[in-house]
NUNU-350492 format. One record per residue: x, y, z of N, C-alpha, C in turn. Coordinates in steps of 0.02 Angstrom, whole numbers. Layout:
    nxx    nyy    nzz   caxx   cayy   cazz    cxx    cyy    czz
      X      Y      Z      X      Y      Z      X      Y      Z
...
//
This chain:
    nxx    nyy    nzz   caxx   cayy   cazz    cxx    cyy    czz
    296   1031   -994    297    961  -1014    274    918   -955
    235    864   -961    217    820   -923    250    777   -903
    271    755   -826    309    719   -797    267    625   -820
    346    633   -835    299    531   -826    405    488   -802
    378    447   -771    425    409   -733    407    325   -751
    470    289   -756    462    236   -814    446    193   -775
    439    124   -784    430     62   -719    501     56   -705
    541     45   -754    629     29   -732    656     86   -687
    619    150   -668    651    193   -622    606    190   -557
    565    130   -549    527    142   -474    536     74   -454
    501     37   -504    483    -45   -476    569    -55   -439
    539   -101   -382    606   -135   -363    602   -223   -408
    567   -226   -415    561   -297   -451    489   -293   -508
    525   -266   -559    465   -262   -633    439   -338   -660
    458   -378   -645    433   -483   -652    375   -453   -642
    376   -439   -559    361   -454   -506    277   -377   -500
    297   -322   -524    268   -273   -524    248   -254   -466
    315   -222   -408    303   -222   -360    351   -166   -342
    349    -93   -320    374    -33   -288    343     16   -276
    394     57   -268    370    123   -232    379    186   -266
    339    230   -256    337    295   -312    318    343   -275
    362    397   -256    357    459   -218    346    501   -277
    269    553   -262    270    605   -335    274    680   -298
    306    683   -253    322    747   -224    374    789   -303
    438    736   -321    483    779   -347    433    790   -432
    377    776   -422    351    776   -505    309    799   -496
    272    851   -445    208    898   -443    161    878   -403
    152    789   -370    109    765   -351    120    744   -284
     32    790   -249     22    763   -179     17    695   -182
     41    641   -195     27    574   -168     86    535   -195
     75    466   -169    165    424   -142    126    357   -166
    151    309   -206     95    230   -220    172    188   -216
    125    111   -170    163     57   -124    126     14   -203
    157      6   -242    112    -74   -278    158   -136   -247
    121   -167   -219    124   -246   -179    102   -302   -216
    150   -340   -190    113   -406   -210    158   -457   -162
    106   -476   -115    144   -523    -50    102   -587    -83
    161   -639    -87    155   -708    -88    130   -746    -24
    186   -740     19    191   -772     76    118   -763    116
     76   -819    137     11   -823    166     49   -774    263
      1   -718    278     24   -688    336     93   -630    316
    125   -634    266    157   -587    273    106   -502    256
    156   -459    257    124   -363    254    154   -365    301
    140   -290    295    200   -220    345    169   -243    426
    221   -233    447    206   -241    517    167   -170    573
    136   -144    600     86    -91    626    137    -44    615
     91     26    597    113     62    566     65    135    573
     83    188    557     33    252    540     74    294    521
     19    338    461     19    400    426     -7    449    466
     15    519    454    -17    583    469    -44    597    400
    -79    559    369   -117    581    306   -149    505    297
   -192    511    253   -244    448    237   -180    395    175
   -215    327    203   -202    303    137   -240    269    115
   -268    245     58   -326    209      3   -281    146    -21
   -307     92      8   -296     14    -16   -334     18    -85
   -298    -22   -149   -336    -48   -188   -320   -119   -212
   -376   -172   -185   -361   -230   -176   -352   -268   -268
   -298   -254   -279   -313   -299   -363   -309   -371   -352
   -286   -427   -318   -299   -498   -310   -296   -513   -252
   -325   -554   -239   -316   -612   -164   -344   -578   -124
   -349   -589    -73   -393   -597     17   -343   -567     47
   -354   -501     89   -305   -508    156   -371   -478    219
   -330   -485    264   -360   -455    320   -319   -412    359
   -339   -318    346   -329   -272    382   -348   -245    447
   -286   -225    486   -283   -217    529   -306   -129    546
   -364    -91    569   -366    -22    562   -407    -12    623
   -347     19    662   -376     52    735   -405    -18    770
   -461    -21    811   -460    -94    830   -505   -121    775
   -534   -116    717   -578   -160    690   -512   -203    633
   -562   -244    622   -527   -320    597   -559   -322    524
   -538   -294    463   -570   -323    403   -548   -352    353
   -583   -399    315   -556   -456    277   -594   -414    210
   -539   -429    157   -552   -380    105   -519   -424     38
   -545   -413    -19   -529   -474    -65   -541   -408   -119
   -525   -448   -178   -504   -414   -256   -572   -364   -261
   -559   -309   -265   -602   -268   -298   -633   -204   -228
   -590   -219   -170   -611   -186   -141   -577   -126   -114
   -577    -74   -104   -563    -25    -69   -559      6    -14
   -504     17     25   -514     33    105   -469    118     97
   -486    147    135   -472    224    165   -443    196    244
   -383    225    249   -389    211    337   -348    285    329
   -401    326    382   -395    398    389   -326    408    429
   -276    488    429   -228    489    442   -228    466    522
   -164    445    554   -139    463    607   -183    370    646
   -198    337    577   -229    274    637   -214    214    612
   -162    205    683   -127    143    672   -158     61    608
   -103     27    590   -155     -9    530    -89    -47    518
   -119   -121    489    -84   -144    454   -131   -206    413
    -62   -260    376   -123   -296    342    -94   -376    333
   -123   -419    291    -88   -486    288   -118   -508    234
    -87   -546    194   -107   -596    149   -136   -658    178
   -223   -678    172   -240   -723    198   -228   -804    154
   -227   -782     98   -199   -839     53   -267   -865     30
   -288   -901      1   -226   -941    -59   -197   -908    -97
   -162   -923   -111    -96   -872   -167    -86   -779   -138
    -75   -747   -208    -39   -683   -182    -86   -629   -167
    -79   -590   -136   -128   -525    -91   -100   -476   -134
   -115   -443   -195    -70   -392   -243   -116   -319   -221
    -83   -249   -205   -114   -217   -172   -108   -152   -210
   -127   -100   -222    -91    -24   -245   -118     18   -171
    -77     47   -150    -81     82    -86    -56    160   -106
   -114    216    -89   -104    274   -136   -100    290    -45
    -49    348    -58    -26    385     28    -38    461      1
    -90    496     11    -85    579     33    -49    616     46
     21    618      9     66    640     20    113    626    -36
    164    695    -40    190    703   -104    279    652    -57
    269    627     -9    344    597      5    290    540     50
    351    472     76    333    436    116    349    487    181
    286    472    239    301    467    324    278    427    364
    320    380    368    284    308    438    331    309    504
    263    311    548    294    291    607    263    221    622
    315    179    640    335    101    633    329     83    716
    247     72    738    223     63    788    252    -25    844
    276    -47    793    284   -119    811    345   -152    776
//
């Protein structure tokens, strides 16, 4: 039988459509962050994986932080930042930066650089 996991058992806030989903215990190499930062400048503060993770920008502007380059990235775009390199990101605003962040890996692992 096929695993499926509901929004009421991941989302921390379903309004809002915004949590975290580890698919280690359901067969699957990969872990998804769905975001949605309001606040202009807020996101995770520097950070790295020992595995890749894939931004998928569904609304608003932010500007990521990956290794030393600086990129500004808006709805429809896609970023890879390969394992083990430091990264982070921000909502440049106007309004909300909504994100799906797929992690290579069947559990979360961050080391919390900052």
């Amino acid at each position: 039988m096929t695993p499926i996991t509901q929004a009421r058992d991941w989302l921390t806030d379903p309004d809002r459509f915004h949590g975290e989903w580890q698919g280690g215990p359901q067969g699957a190499n990969i872990c998804v962050i769905v975001n949605e930062i309001e606040t202009v400048g807020g996101g995770p503060r520097l950070h790295r994986h020992p595995y890749a993770e894939t931004f998928v920008i569904r609304r608003g502007h932010g500007l990521f932080i990956v290794g030393d380059e600086r990129i500004e990235a808006g709805a429809g775009a896609i970023l890879v930042v390969p394992a083990d390199t430091p990264h982070r990101f921000e909502n440049l605003g106007p309004g909300m930066l909504a994100t799906i962040d797929i992690h290579e890996n069947g559990t979360f692992i961050t080391e919390w650089l900052e």
